[in-house]
Structures are given as structure tokens and as C-alpha cells.
C-alpha positions as CSV (number, residue, x, y, z in Angstrom):
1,X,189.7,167.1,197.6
2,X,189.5,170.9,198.4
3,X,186.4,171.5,195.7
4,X,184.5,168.6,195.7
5,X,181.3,167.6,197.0
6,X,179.4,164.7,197.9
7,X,175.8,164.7,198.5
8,X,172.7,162.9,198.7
9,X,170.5,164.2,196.1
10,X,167.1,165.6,196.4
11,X,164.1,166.1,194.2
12,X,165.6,169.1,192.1
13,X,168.4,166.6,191.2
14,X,166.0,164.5,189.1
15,X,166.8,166.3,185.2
16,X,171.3,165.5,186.4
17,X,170.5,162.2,187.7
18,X,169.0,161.3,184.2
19,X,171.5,163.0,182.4
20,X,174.4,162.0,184.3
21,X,173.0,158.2,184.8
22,X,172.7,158.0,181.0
23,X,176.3,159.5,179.9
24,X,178.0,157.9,182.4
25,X,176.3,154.1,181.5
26,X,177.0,155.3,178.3
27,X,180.9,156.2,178.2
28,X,181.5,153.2,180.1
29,X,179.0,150.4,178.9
30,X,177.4,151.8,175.9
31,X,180.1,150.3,173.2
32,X,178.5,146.7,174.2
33,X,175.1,146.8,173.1
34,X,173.2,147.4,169.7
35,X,172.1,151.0,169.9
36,X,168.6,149.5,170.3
37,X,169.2,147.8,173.5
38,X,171.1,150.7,175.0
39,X,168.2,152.9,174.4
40,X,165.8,150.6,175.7
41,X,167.4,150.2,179.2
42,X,168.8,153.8,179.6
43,X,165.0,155.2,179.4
44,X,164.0,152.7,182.1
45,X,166.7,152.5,184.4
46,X,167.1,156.3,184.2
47,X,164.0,157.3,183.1
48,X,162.0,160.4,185.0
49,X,159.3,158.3,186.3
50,X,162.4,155.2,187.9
51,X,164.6,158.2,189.5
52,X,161.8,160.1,191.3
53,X,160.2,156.7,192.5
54,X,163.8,156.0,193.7
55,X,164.1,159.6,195.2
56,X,160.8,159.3,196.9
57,X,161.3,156.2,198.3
58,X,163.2,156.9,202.5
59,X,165.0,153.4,202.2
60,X,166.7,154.3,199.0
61,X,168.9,156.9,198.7
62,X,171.2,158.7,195.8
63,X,174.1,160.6,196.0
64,X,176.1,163.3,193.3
65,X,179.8,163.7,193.4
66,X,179.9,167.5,192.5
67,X,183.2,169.5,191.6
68,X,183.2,173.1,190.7
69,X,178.8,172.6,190.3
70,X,179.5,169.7,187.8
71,X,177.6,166.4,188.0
72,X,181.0,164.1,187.9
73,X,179.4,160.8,189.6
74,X,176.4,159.3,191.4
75,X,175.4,156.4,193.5
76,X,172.5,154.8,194.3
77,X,171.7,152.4,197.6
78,X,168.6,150.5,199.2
79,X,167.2,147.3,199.7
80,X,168.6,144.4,198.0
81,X,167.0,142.9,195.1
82,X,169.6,140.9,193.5
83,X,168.5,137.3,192.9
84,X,170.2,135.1,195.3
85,X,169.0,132.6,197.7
86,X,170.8,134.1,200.5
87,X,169.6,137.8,200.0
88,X,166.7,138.4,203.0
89,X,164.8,141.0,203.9
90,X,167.2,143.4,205.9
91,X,170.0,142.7,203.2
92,X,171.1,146.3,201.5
93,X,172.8,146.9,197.9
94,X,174.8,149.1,196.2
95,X,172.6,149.3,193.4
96,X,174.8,151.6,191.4
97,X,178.4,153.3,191.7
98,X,179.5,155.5,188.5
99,X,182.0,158.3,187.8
100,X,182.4,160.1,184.2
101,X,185.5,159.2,182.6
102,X,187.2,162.5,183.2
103,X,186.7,162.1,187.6
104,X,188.3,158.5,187.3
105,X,191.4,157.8,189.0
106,X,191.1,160.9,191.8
107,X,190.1,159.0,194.3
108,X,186.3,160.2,194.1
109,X,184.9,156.5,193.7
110,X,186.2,155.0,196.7
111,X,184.8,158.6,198.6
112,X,181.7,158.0,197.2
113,X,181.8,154.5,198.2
114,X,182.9,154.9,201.8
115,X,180.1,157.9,201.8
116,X,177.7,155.1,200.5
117,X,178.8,152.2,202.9
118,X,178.7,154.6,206.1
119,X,175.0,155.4,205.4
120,X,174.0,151.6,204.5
121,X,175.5,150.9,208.4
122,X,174.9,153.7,210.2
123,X,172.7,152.0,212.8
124,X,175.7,148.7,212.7
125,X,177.2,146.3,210.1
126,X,174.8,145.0,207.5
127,X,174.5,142.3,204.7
128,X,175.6,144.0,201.8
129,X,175.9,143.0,198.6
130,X,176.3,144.3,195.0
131,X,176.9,143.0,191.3
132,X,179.6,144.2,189.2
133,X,180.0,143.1,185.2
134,X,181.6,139.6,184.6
135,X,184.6,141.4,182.8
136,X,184.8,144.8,184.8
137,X,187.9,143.3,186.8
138,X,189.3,146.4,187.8
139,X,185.7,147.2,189.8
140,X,185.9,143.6,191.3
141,X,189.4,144.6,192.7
142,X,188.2,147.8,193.9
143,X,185.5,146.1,195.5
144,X,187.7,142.8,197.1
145,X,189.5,146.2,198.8
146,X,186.4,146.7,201.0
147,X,185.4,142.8,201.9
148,X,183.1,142.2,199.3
149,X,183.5,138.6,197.1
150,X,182.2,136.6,194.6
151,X,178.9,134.5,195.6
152,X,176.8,133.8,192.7
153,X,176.1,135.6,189.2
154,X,172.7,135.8,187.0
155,X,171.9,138.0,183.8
156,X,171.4,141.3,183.9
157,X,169.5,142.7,181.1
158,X,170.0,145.3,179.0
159,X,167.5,145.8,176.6
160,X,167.3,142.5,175.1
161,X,170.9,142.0,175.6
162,X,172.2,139.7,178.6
163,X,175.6,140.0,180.4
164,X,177.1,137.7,182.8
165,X,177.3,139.6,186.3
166,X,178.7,138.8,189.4
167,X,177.0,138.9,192.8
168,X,179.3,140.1,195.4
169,X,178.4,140.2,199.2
170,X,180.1,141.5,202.7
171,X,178.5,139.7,205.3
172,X,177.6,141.8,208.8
């Protein structure tokens, strides 16, 4: 795509990370969860004070999927923390991977991905692994596409709502 960019995103990024993080949760997650609960994990897991930890951090890093200067998608990549015996200390995640509703279907997720995959192992393969909602199947395809599969699940809380996700991992 001729007019679209994708970047890792810097300091001055942090207000469009927020806003972006929290509309895109939002339009895709948001119709789940008492309005209670979705406020309680949007201002913590894309709150100011998360992103520019996340930002400052060098083993983390975040992208934007840009088009015309529009914030259409992110991503965010680092050190696994998903809770699963087999995750060890040089294991990496794809902590998040969204697109607004309107850049969906253009192609711009699996460049993002492939953008966020090449940076995890640039220095060789790695253990990677991410988790993907029980009953987003149509993720968990897209996913199976690049040798990822199923190897556990565990709760994943928002606010004091629980969902059932899956733990997905490609091997090195």
C-alpha cells in the first residue's frame, strides 16, 4: 500500500497510542464487559503512565500503522509474560496486534505482523508466543497462518471480568 506507513513509535506517540489503544479495544472488545470493567482496564492497560513505561523500556517496542497521518493500528512486542510453564527467560510475545474497524481486511494486519515478527528475530528464530480471545477464531486462523498453535489458556482480566484466552506459541 502506496500511502501507508508502518513505524515504531516514539515518545511523541504517547497521547495516539492511548487514544488509538482505547478505541480500538473498544470497537472490537468493548460490547463484552459492563462499562465498569471496560473502564477499569482501558485506563491501565493504556493508561499514560503503562505506554511511556512500555515506550521507555529498549526490549519492548510499539509500532503505528499510519495512512494519510491517521492512527489506523498498533502493535506492541517484548518479553513474554504470559503464564505458562514453558515460557523462559529469552521467550518474546506479541503482546498486542490491533487495527480500527475501517483498516480491516486491507491487508495492514498481517504487514504489521510480519513488521513485528522480523524485529522479534532479527538476531535468529525465537520462542514466540502470544494469546488470542477463546472466541476470536478468525485471529486464531490468522495466527495458525504464521506457525503459531494452541498450548495452554488462563484468564485474562478485564476489570473484574475474566475471559478464557488462548496461549499460542511458535517454537525457534
Amino acid at each position: 500500500m502506496q500511502d501507508v506507513i508502518i513505524r515504531r513509535a516514539i515518545a511523541g506517540d504517547l497521547e495516539t497510542l492511548a487514544a488509538l489503544g482505547r478505541a480500538t479495544f473498544t470497537e472490537t472488545f468493548g460490547h463484552l464487559y459492563p462499562p465498569q470493567d471496560l473502564a477499569t482496564f482501558l485506563s491501565s492497560a493504556y493508561g499514560l503512565d503503562y505506554l511511556r513505561h512500555a515506550l521507555d523500556d529498549p526490549d519492548r517496542a510499539f509500532w503505528l500503522v499510519e495512512k494519510d497521518g491517521v492512527a489506523l493500528g498498533h502493535a506492541l512486542a517484548g518479553p513474554c509474560d504470559l503464564p505458562h510453564p514453558e515460557v523462559g527467560p529469552t521467550s518474546l510475545e506479541v503482546k498486542r496486534l490491533y487495527l480500527s474497524q475501517a483498516a480491516q481486511g486491507l491487508g495492514l494486519g498481517a504487514l504489521l505482523f510480519e513488521t513485528v515478527l522480523a524485529w522479534l528475530e532479527r538476531d535468529g528464530p525465537k520462542d514466540l508466543w502470544l494469546g488470542v480471545w477463546s472466541d476470536n477464531h478468525g485471529a486464531q486462523r490468522f495466527y495458525r497462518r504464521y506457525g503459531f498453535a494452541p498450548v495452554g489458556e488462563y484468564g485474562f482480566a478485564v476489570g473484574a471480568s475474566v475471559d478464557r484466552e488462548f496461549i499460542f506459541r511458535r517454537p525457534g
